[in-house]
N, C-alpha and C positions, 0 to 999 in steps of 0.2 A: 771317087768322092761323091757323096752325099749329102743330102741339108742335116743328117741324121749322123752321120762315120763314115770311114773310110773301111773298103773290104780290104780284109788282110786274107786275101783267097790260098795264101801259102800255110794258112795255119787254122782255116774254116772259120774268122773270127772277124766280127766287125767291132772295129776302134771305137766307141761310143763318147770318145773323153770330149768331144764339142756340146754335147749335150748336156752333160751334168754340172750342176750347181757352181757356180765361181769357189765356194767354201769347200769342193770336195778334194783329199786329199789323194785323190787319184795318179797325181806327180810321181807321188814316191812310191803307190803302190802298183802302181802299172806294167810297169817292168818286170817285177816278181810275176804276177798274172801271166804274162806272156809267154815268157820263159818255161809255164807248166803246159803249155798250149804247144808251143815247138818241140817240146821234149817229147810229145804223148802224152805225158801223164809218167808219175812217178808210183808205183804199183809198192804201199808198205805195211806190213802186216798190223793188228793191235788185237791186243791181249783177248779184245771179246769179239773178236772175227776170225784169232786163229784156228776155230773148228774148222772152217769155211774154206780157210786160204789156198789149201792145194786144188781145192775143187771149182772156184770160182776165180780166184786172182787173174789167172792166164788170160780171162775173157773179157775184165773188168778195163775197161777204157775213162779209166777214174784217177785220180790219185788218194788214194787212201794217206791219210794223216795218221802221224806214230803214236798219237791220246788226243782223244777228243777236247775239241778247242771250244770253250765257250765265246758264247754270241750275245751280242746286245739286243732288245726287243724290241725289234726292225718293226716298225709303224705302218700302213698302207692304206689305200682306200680298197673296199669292195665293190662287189657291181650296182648293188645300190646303194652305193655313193657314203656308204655309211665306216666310218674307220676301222681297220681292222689292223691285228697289228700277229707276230709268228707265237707271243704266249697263247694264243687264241687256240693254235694247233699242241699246244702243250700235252704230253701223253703219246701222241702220234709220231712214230718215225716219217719225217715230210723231207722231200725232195724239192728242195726252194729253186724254181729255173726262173730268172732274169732274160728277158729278150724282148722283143721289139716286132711288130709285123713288118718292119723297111728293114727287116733282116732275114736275107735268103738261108744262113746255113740256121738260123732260133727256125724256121721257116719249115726247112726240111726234118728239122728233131721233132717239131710238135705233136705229129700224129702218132709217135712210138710213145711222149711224154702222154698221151689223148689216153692210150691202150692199157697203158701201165694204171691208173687212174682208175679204168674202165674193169682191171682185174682185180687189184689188191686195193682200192680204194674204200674207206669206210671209216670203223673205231679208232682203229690201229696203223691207217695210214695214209696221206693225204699229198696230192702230186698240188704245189702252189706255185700258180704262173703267174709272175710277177712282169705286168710290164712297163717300160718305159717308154711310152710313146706319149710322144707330146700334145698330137689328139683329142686325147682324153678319152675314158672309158667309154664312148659311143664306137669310136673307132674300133678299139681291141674287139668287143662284141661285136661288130659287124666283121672282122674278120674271124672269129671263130664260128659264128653261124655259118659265114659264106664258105669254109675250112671244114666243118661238118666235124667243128674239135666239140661231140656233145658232152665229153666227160668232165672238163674242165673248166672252174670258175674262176672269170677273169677278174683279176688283182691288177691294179695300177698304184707305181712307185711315181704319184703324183706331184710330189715337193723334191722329189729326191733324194729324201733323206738317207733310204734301204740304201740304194746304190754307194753315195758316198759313204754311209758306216761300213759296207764291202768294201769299198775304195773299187769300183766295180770300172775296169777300163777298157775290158771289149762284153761283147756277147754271141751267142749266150753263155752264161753263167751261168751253173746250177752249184749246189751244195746238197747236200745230203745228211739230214739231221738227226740226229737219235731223240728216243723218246724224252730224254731232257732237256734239250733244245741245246744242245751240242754239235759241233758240225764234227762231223765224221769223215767227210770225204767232198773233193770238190774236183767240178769238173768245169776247163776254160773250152770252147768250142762244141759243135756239136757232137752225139752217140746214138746210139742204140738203146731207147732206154726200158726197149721192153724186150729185150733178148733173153734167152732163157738162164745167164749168167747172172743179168743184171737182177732178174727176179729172184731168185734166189739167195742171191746177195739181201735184197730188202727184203723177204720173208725171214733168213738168219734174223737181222737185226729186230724183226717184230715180235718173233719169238724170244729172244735174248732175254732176261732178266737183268739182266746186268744194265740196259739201257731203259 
């Protein structure tokens, strides 16, 4: 235990639900979350990644959603301090990762989330680290300089609000959003996110038309 969650080291996943807001509905959605986190991940095709599936699925430590699920327009602060919210990435397939630096396994993903950022980052796609640390954005910055994460700009879930619209109840949490701001695919615990599967995967969907 922590001032921050509890390590759930059986599933790479820290319980975050002491942190977040009294109002967040994290009760009910918690369980669900977890369940995708013990499982692996639930591997399921959709209509506009079937080119992809035989070639990529196998590698993908994701769980892919059967139609893309819309999202409400999760709010945040930027690193200068100034509000930003995920319409901002609108047009961009963005990979939304939730996590915390008092979180060893958000900890151990960051420099693959760093790489991925550092390749395919630009018009067409945007790696957005959202974190929860209580802090506040001096902290995140100082551990991504000291972390030598230079690709990535820190976002902080300041009020809470992202998290609880996720019902967000361990991390890290990432999502995977299609150029409409759709979630695509989501992932409880840490991965690999810059494996030669997983890029492929987010090159499909940049190139997609359909998203």
């Amino acid at each position: 235990m922590t001032d921050q969650g509890t390590d759930r080291t059986d599933t790479g996943v820290m319980d975050v639900l002491p942190v977040l807001p009294a109002k967040s509905p994290v009760a009910s959605g918690r369980r669900a979350l977890l369940v995708v986190a013990a499982a692996g991940g639930l591997l399921v095709s959709i209509p506009l990644l079937r080119r992809q599936r035989d070639e990529t699925a196998a590698g993908l430590d994701i769980s892919i959603h059967s139609s893309p699920r819309r999202l409400e327009n999760l709010r945040f602060s930027g690193s200068n301090g100034i509000g930003a919210s995920l319409k901002d990435f609108h047009g961009k397939v963005v990979v939304l990762n939730v996590w915390a630096t008092w979180c060893p396994p958000c900890r151990e993903e960051m420099p693959t989330l760093d790489r991925l950022q550092a390749e395919l980052g630009g018009t067409e796609f945007e790696v957005v680290a959202l974190s929860i640390d209580r802090g506040g954005l001096p902290v995140v910055m100082d551990y991504m300089a000291a972390s030598n994460l230079n690709h990535l700009k820190p976002y902080l879930d300041s009020a809470g609000d992202a998290s609880s619209t996720l019902a967000v109840g361990g991390v890290p949490l990432t999502l995977v959003i299609d150029r409409q701001g759709r979630e695509i695919a989501r992932k409880l615990g840490p991965t690999t996110w810059d494996s030669p599967q997983m890029k492929q995967f987010m090159r499909g969907l940049m190139t997609n038309t359909n998203t």
